[in-house]
N, C-alpha and C positions, 0 to 999 in steps of 0.2 A: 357534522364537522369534517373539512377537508382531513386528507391525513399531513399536511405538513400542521395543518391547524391543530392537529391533533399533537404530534411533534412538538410545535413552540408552547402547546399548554403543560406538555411534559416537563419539557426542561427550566420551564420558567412556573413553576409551581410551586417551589420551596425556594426561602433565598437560600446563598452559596452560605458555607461557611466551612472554605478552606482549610486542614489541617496545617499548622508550622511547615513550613518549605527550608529546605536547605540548611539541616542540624550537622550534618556532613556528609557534604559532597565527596563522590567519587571524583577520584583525580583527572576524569576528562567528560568533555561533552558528545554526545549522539546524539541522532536523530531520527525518529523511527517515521519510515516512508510508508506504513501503511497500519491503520490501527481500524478499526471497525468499532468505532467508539458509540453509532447511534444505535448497533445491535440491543436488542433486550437484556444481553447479558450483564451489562451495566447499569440497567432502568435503575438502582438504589445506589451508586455508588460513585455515578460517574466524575465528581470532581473531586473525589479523593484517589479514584484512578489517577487522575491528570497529577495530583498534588502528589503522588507516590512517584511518577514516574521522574517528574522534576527530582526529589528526592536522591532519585539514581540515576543522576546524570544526561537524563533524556529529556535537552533542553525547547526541543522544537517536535510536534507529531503532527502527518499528514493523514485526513481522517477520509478513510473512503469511502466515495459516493458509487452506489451498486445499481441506483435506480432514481428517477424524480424525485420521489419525496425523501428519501433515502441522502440523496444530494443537497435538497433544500433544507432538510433537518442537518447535515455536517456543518453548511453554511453556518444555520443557527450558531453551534455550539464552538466552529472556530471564532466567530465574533464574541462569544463569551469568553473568551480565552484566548488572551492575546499569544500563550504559545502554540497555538493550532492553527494549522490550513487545512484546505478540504479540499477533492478531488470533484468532480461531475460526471457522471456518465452512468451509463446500462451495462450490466452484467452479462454475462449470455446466459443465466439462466433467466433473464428477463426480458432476453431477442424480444418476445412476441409482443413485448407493449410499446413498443416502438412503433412511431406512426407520424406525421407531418408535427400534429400538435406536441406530441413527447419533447422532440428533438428543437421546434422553437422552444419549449421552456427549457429544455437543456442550456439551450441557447444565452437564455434569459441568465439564468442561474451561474451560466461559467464566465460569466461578466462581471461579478463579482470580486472586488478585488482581493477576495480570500482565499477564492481556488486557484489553484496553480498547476492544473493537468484536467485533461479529457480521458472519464475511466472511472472505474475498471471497466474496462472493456476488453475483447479479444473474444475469444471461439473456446468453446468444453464442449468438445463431443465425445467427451465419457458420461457423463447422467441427461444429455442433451432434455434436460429442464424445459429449452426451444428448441425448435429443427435447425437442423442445421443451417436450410436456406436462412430462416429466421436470421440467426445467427452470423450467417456474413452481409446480409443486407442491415442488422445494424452494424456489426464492425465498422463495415465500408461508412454507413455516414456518419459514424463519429470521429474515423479518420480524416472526414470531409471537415467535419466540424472543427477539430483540433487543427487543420487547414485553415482553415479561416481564421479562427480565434487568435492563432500563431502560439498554439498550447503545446507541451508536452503531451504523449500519453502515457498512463498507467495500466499495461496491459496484464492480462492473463493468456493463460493457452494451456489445454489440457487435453493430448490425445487428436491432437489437431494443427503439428506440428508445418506440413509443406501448406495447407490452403492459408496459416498464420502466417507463415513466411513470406508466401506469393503476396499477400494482400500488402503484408510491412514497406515489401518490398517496390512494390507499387507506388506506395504514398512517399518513401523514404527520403526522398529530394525536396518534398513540397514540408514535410514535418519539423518542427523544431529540436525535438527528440523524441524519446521515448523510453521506458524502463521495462525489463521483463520482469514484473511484480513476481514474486513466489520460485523463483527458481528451481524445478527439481528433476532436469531433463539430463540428457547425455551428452560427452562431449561434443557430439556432430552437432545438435541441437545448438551447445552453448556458444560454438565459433559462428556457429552460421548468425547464430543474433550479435553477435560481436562484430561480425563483418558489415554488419550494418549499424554500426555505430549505437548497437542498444546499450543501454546501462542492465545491471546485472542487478536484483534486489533478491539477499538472503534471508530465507528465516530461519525458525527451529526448524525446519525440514532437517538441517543439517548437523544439528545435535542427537537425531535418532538414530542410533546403535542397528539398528533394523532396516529401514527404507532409505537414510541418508550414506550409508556408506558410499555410493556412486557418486555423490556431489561431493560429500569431502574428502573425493582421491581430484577432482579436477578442478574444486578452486582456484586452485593456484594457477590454473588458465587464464582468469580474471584479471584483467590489468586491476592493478590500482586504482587509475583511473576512473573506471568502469563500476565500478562496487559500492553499492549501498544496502543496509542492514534493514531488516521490517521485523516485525512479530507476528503481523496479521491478527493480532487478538482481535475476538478472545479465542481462536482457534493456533494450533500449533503451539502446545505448549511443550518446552525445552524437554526432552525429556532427561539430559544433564543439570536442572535442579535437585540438590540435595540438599533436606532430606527433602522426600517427595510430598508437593501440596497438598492440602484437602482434597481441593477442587480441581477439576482441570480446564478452569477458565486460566485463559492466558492475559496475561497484562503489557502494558509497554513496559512496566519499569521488567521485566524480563530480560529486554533486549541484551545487558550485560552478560548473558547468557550465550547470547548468537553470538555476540562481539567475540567472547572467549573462544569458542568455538571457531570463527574463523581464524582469528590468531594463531591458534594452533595448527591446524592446518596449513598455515602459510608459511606457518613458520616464520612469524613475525611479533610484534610487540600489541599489545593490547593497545597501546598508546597510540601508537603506528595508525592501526586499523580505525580507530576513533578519527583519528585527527583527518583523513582521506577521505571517509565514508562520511563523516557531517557536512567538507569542504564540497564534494563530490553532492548532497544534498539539496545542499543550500542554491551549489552553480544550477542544478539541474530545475531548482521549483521556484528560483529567483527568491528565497527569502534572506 
């Protein structure tokens, strides 16, 4: 059995049977731009994930595609769920399976009318998973691809700051946009992606009392404009949850968490940040 086959036997193996939705609602709507919903970490739970996050106010989730099948399984699961879209693309830790045929079904898959970006994609040569070359020979064709398609992308970049840049910078005129998924660099870093008209995407990165203190002294760099919220679960969980979870699987209905989080630092209204960061969303993935 293919693994996407494998994939739509997963999800389509028990029917749904959605928890009650919306006993009360939080006083505004978000939107989380990156959930990693076809991960294992969800294999028992995934539509009471989805029905929790609604719960708390996380009216729309972009589900990320890291690889082929990975892409063609989020496909799945946002057509089950009229609140989700999905992402398409190769990770760089997955540079190496990248090949003619990869990228035609990429191809295939971001034609879809449920994805709404090319990605994750971008360069990590911190654990380089691929070689590096790997690694900007697919960037480059999925920036080719998001070219063509007339897509957003959903980037990454880790430790791989000037050859991400060069390459941004390269396509920057022919791309529709783009978002810096995962935000957690310095402020040289964040202007130089601002000056190319990137979107800024937060998570818990910036809730940690420990590694996030350098992002929330320069938020407030962030236009408005510019700013959208993620989770990235089930990794990066808040670590301003109180009291502290079981588990340290992270979920989207979290996001109220980042939300806080930013507002504070901005020195702005939680309302505020809501209302910008869904509009900001929405403009940028067309939903």
């Amino acid at each position: 059995m293919s693994g996407l086959c494998q994939r739509a036997d997963l999800y389509h193996k028990h029917p749904k049977q959605l928890p009650e939705l919306i006993e009360n609602p939080v006083p505004y709507s978000l939107i989380d731009i990156g959930v990693n919903l076809t991960s294992s970490a969800f294999d028992n739970d995934r539509d009471r994930v989805v029905a929790e996050a609604l719960n708390n106010g996380v009216t729309h989730l972009i589900l990320t595609g890291s690889s082929v099948p990975d892409s063609q399984a989020a496909v799945l699961l946002s057509n089950e769920h009229p609140q989700c879209y999905a992402t398409a693309g190769i990770h760089p830790h997955h540079a190496n399976e990248l090949n003619p045929d990869s990228i035609n079904l990429l191809r295939g898959i971001a034609q879809n009318n449920k994805v709404k970006a090319i990605g994750e994609t971008g360069l990590d040569f911190n654990r380089n998973f691929s070689s590096p070359s790997s690694q900007l020979s697919a960037f480059e064709a999925q920036l080719e691809l998001a070219c063509e398609l007339n897509l957003p992308v959903f980037l990454h970049q880790r430790d791989a700051h000037k050859a991400f840049y060069n390459l941004i910078k390269k396509y920057r005129s022919r791309l529709s946009g783009g978002v810096a998924h995962c935000f957690t660099g310095d402020k040289q870093e964040l202007h130089a992606y601002l000056d190319l008209d990137l979107y800024i995407g937060i998570t818990g990165w910036i809730c940690d009392e420990r590694r996030g203190q350098g992002l929330q002294a320069i938020v407030k760099d962030i236009p408005l404009n510019r700013l959208m919220l993620e989770t990235d679960a089930p990794y990066l969980l808040p670590r301003t949850i109180s009291p502290k979870p079981k588990t340290r699987r992270n979920t989207p209905s979290n996001l109220v968490f980042i939300l806080s989080q930013v507002a504070s630092c901005m020195d702005l209204s939680e309302q505020e940040i809501a209302e910008v960061t869904s509009e900001n969303a929405k403009r940028f993935f067309h939903i």
